[in-house]
C-alpha positions in Angstrom: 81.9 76.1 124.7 84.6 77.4 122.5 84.8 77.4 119.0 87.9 76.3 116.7 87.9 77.0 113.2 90.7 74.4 112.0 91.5 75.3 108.5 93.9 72.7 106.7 93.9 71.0 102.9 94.7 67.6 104.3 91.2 65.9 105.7 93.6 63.5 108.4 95.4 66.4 109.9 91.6 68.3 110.3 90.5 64.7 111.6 93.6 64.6 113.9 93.0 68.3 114.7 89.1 68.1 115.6 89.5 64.7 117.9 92.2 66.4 120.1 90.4 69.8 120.6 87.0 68.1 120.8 89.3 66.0 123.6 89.9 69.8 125.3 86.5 70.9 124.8 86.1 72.8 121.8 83.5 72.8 119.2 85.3 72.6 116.2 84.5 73.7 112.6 86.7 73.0 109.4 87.7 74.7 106.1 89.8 73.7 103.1 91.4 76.5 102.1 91.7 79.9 103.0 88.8 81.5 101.0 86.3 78.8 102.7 87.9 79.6 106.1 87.1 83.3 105.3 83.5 82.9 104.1 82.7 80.7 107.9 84.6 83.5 109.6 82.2 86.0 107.7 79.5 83.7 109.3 80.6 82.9 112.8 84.1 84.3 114.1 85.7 81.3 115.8 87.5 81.9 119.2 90.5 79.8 117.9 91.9 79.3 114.3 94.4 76.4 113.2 95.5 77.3 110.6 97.7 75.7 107.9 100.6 77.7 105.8 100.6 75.4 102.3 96.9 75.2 100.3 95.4 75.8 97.6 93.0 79.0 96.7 94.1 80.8 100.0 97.3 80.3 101.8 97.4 80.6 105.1 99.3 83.5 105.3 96.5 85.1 103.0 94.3 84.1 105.2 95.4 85.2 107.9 96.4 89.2 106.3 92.4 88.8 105.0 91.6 87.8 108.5 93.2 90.5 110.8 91.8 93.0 108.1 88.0 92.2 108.6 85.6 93.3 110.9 86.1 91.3 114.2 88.9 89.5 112.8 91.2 91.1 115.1 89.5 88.7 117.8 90.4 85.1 116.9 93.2 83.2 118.8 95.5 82.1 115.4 97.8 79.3 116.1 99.8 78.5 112.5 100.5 74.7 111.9 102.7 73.7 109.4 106.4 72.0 108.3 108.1 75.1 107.8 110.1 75.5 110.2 112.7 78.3 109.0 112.8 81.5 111.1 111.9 83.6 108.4 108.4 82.0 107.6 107.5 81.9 111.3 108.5 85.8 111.8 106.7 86.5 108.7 103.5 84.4 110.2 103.8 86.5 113.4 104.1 89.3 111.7 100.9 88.6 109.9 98.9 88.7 113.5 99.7 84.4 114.3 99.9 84.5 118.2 101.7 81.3 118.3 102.5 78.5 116.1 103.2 74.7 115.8 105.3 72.3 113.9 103.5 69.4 112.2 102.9 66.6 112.9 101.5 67.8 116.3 99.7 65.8 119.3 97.6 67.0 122.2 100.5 67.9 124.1 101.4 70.2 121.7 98.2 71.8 121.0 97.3 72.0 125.2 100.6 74.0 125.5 99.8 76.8 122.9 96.3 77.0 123.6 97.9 77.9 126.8 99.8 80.3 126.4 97.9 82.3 124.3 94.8 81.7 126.9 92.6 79.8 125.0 92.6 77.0 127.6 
C-alpha cells in the first residue's frame, strides 16, 4: 500500500484529505507544519506528499526546498494544495521540485486526476 504524507495546518482539510486517499488506497500519515512533516520524512519517506503553502514554523515551500535537499527526498510524489492561485506562486512551487498542484478546496475528483498524472495511481 502506498503511503501519503498529507501535511496541512488545518485538521478538516487533513481529515478531508486522509478519507479521500484512504478512499484510493493510501495509507495516510499527517503533519502540521513543515518542520513535523520533515522530522516523519526523516523517519519514513512517504510515496506521496500533500502538501499545504500557508503554515506556521515551516511553509510549505520550506518544506518542500528542505525536502528535495535531503537524502531520499528527491523520491516523494509532491502535489502542493493551496488558495493561491497566481502564476507566480505556482511557478515558484514547481520550481521548488512540486510535480503538480491543486487549488483548494479539492474533492476526490481532483486528487484522482493528479495522482494520475504524476503516476501515483
Amino acid at each position: 500500500m502506498k503511503t501519503c504524507l498529507i501535511v496541512d495546518d488545518s485538521r478538516v482539510v487533513r481529515k478531508v484529505a486522509r478519507r479521500i486517499l484512504e478512499e484510493l488506497e493510501f495509507s495516510c500519515l499527517e503533519a502540521e507544519d513543515g518542520q513535523k512533516a520533515m522530522d516523519s520524512c526523516a523517519e519514513a519517506m512517504p510515496d506521496a506528499i500533500l502538501l499545504d503553502w500557508n503554515m506556521p514554523v515551516m511553509n510549505g515551500i520550506e518544506f518542500l526546498r528542505a525536502l528535495r535537499a535531503s537524502e531520499g527526498g528527491d523520491f516523494p510524489k509532491v502535489v502542493f494544495c493551496t488558495t493561491e492561485n497566481e502564476f507566480s506562486f505556482i511557478q515558484e512551487a514547481l520550481m521548488a521540485g512540486a510535480n503538480e498542484y491543486v487549488m483548494k478546496p479539492f474533492d476526490k475528483e481532483i486528487i484522482e486526476g493528479k495522482f494520475q498524472q504524476v503516476g501515483l495511481l
